[in-house]
LOMILUM-501911 format. One line per 3 residues: their letters; for each residue x, y, z of N, C-alpha, C. Coordinates in Angstrom, 2 decimals, always signed. Example, Ala and Ser with C-alpha at 12.3 -4.5 7.8 and 13.67 -1.06 7.14 Angstrom:
! residues 2
AS) +13.19:-5.69:+7.80:+12.30:-4.50:+7.80:+13.20:-3.30:+7.80 ~ +12.85:-2.25:+7.08:+13.67:-1.06:+7.14:+12.90:+0.03:+7.87
END
This chain:
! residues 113
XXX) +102.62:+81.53:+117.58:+102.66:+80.81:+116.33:+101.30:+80.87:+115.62 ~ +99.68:+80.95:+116.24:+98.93:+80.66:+115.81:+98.49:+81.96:+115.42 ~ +99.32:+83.22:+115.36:+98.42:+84.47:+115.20:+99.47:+84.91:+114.16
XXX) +100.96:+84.09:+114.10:+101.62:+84.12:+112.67:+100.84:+83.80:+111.41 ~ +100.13:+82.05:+111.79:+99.26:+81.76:+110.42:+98.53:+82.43:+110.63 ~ +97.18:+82.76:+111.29:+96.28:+83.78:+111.23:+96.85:+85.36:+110.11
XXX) +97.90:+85.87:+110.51:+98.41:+86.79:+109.61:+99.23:+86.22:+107.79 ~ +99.41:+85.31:+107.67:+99.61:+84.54:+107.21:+98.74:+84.17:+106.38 ~ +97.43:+83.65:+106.60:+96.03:+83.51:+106.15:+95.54:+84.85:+105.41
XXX) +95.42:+86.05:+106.20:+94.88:+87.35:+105.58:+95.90:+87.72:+104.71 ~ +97.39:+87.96:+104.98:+97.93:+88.41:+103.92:+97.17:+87.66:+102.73 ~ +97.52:+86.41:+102.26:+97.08:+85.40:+101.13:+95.66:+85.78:+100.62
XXX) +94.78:+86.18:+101.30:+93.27:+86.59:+101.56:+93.27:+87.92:+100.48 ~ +93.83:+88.63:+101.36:+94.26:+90.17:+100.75:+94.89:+90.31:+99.67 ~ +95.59:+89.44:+98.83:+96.60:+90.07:+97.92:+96.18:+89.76:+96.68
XXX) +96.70:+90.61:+95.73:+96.08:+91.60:+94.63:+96.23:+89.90:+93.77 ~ +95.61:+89.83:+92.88:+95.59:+88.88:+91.67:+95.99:+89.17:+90.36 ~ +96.56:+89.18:+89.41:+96.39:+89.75:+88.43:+96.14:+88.89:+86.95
XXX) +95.62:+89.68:+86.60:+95.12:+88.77:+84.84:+96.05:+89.63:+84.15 ~ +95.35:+88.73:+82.84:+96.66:+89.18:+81.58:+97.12:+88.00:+81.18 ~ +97.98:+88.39:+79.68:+98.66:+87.37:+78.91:+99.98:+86.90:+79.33
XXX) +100.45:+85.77:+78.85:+101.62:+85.21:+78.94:+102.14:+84.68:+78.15 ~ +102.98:+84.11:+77.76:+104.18:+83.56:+76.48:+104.74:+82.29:+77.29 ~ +104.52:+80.90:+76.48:+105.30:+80.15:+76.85:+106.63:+79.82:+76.00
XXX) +107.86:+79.81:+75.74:+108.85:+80.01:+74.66:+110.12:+78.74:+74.90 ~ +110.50:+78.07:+73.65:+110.79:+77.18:+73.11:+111.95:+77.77:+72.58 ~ +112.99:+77.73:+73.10:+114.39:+78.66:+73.10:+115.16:+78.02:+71.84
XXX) +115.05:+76.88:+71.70:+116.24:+76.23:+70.58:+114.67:+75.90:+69.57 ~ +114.00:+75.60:+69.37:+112.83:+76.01:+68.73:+112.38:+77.01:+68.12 ~ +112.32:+77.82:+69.09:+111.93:+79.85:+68.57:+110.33:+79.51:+68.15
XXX) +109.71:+78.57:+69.03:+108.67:+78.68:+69.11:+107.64:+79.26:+70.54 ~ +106.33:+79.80:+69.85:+105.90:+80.37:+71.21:+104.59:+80.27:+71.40 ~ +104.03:+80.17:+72.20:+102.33:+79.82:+72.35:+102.20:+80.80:+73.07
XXX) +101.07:+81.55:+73.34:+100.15:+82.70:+74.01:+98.79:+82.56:+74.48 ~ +98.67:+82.64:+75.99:+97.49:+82.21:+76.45:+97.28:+83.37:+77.42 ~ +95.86:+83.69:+78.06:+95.75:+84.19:+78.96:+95.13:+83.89:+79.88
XXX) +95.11:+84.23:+81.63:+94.25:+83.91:+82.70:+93.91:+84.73:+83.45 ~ +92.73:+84.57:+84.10:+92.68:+85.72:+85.19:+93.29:+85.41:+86.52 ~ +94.65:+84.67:+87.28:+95.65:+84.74:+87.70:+96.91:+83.93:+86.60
XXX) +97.55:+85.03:+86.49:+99.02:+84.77:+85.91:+99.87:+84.16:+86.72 ~ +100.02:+84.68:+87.94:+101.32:+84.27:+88.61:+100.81:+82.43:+89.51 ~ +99.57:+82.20:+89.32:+99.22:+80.72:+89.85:+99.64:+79.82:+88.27
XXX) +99.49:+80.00:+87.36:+98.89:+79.66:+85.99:+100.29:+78.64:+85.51 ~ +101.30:+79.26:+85.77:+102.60:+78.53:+85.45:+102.58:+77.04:+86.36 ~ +102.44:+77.18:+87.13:+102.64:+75.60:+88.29:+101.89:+74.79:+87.75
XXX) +100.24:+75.28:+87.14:+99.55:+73.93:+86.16:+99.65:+73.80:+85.44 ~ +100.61:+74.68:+84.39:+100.99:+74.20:+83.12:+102.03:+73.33:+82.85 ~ +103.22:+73.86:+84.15:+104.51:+73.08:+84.34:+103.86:+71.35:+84.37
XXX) +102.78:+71.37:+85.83:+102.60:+70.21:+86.11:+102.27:+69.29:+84.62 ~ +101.29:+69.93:+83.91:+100.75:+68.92:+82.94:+101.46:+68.50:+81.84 ~ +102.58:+69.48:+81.53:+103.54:+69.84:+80.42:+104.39:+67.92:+81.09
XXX) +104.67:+67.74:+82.44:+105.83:+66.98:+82.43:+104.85:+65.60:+82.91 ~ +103.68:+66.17:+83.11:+102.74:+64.98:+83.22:+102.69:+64.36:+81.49 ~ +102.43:+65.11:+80.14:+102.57:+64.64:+79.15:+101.12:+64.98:+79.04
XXX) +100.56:+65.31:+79.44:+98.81:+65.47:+79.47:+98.37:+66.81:+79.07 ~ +99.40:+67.65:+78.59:+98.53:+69.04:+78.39:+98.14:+69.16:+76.64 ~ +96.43:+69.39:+76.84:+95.82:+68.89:+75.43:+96.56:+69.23:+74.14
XXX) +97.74:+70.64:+74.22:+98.15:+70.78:+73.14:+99.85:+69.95:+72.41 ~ +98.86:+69.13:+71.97:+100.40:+68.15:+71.62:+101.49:+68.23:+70.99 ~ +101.39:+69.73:+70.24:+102.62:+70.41:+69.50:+103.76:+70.70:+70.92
XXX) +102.71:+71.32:+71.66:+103.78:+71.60:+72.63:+104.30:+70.95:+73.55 ~ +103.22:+69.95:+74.03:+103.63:+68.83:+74.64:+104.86:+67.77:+74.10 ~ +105.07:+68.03:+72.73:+106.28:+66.99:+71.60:+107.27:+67.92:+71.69
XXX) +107.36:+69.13:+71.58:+108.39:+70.16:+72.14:+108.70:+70.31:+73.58 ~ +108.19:+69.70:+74.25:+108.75:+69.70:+75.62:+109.27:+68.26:+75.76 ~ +109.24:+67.44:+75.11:+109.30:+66.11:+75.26:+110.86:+66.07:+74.31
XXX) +110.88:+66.87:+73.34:+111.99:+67.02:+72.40:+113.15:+67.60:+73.32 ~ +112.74:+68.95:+73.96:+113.87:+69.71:+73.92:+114.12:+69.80:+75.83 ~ +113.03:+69.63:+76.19:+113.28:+69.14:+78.10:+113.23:+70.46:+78.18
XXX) +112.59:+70.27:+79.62:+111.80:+71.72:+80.89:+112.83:+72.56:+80.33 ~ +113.71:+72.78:+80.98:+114.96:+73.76:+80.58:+115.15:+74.73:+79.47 ~ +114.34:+74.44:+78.18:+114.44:+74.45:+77.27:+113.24:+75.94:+77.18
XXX) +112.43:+75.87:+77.95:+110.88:+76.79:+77.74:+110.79:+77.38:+79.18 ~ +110.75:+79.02:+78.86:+110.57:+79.90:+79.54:+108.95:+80.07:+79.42 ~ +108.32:+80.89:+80.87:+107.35:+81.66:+81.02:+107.18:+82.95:+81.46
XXX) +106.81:+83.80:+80.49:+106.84:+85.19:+80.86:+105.28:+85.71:+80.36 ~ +105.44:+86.79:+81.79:+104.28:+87.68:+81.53:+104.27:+88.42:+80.36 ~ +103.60:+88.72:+79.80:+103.41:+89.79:+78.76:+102.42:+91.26:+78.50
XXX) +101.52:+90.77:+79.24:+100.93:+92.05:+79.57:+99.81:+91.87:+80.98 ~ +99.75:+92.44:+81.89:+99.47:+92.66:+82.89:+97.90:+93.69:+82.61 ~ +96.96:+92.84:+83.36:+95.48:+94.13:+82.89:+95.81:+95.05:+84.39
XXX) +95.37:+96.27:+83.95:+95.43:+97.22:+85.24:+94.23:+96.71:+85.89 ~ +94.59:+96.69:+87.03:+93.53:+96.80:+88.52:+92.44:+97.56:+87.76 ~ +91.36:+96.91:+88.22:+90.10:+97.80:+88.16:+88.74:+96.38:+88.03
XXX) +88.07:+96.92:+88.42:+86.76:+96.17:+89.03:+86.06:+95.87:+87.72 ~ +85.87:+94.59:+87.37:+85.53:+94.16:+86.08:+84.51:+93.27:+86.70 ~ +83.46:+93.27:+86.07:+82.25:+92.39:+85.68:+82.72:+90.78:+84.76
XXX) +82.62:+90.03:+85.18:+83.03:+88.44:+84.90:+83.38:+89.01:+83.21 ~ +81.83:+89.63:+82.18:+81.91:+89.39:+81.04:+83.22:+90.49:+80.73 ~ +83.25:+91.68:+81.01:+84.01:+92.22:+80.77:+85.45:+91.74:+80.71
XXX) +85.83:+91.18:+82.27:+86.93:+90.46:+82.21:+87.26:+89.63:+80.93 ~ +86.58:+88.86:+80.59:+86.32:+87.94:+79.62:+86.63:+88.58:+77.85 ~ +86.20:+89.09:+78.25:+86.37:+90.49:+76.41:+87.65:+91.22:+76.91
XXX) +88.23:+91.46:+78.16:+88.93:+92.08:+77.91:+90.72:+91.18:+77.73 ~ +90.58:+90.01:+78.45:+91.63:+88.41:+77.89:+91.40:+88.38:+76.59 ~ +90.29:+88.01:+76.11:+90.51:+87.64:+74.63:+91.10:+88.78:+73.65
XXX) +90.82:+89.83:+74.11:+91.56:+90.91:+72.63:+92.80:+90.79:+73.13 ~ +93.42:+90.51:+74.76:+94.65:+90.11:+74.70:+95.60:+89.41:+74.40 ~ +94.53:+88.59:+74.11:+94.95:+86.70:+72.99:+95.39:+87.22:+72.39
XXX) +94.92:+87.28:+71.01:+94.80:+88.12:+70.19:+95.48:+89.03:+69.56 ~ +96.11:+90.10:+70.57:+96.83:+91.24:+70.29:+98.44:+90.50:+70.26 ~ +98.58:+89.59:+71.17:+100.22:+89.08:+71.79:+100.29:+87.76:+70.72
XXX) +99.35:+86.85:+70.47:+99.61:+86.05:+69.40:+100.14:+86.53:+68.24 ~ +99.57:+87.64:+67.60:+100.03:+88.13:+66.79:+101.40:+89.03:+66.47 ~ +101.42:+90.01:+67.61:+102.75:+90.42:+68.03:+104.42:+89.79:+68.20
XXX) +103.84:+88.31:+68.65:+104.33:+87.38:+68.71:+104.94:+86.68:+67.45 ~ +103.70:+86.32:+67.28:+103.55:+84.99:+65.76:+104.03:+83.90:+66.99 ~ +102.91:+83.69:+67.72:+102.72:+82.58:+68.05:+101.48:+81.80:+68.04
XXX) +101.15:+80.70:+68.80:+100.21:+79.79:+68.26:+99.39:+79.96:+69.90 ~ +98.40:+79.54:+70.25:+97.14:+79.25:+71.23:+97.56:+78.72:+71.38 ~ +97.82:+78.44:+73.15:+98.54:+77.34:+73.70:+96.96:+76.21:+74.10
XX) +96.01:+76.91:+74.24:+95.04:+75.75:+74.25:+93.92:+75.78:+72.93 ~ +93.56:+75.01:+72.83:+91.75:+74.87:+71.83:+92.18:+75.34:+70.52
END
């Protein structure tokens, strides 16, 4: 059992992360906010949490989740950065033109600031 978690531990250790944009979407709304992180696939569980906590700073969307209930708003990836060894700033310049590019593509709004 103890060399299960041990393997268990390294897988989690080992596995790939990925950044990139995402879409949060407001189905009977047809509204959509666009944010990005450098992990996507963690990023949904703290938004869910704060969204039903009532606490997430953006209150358009927070009144649309409050309007239309969880059920109502999907999360999807939207663009995925390829693997490759980025320097903090780089990382950083390379999220924001992704803002950016999918907000607009979109016509949606910054889900934060």
């Amino acid at each position: 059992m103890t060399s299960d978690r041990k393997q268990l531990v390294r897988d989690y250790k080992d596995r790939q992360i990925a950044a990139g944009a995402f879409a949060v979407r407001c189905a009977p709304s047809s509204q959509a906010w666009v944010e990005v992180s450098p992990n996507l696939h963690n990023r949904q569980n703290g938004l869910w949490f704060s969204l039903r906590l009532g606490s997430h700073p953006n209150r358009a969307l927070v009144e649309a989740w409050k309007t239309h209930g969880e059920e109502a708003f999907t999360y999807e990836v939207v663009e995925e950065l390829p693997d490759a060894e980025r320097s903090p700033w780089e990382l950083a310049n390379a999220l924001k033109a992704l803002s950016a590019k999918w907000r607009t593509a979109l016509n949606a709004e910054k889900l934060t600031g």
